[in-house]
N, C-alpha and C positions, 0 to 999 in steps of 0.2 A: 612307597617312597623308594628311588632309585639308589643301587649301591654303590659307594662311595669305591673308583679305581683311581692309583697312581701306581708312579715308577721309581725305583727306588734299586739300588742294589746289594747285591747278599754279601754280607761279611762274614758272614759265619755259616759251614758245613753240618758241622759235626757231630749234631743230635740226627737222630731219625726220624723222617719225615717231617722235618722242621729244617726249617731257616730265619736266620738273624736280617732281617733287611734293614736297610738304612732307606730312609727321605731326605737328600739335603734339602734347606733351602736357606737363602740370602734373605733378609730383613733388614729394613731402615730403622736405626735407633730414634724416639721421635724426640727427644732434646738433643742430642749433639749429632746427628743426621749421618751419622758412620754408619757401615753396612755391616752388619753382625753376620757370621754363619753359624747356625744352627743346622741339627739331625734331629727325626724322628724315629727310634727304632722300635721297630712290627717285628714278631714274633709271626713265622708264616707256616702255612702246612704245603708240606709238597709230598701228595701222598705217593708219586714213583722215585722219588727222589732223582731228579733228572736234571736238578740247578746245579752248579758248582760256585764258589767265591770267585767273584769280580762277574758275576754275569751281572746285566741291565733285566729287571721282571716287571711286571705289569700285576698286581694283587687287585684283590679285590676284599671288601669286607665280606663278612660271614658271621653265624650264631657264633657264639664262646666252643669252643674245640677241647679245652685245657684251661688250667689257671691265667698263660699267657699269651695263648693263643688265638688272637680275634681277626684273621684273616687268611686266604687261601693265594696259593699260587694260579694266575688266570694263563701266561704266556711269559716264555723267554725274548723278551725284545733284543737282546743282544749276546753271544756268548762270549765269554773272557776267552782275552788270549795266553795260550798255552806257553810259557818258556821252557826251551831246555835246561835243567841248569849244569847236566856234564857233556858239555861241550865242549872236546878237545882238538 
């Protein structure tokens, strides 16, 4: 059975070898036809630690890693961009 990739991106740094990714997605309510948005958040492994928050990644599933850990880092599809913030 093929393993399940999406894209998703990281909110969260700050553990080691781990990241917080987010899924959005849009859904139709199916009685009042309003578009909901919902997040799924994966608990990921990044074992060089080379993601940062606001990058776009590509996961893939994988065995159990940890308690909440049920997916790896495959590719950075996109990096966050960097502000300055002491810009004078």
């Amino acid at each position: 059975m093929p393993k399940m990739k999406v894209v998703g991106v990281v909110k969260s740094d700050k553990m080691q070898k781990t990241r917080r990714v987010e899924i959005p997605r849009i859904t139709k309510h199916p009685k009042y036809g309003k578009f909901v948005r919902s997040r799924t958040v994966c608990y990921v492994h990044d074992e060089e630690n080379k993601s940062v928050v606001g990058d776009v990644v590509e996961i893939e599933e994988c065995r159990p890693l940890s308690k909440m850990k049920r997916w790896k880092l495959i590719d950075i599809v996109r990096k966050a961009k960097v502000i300055e913030e002491n810009q004078e």
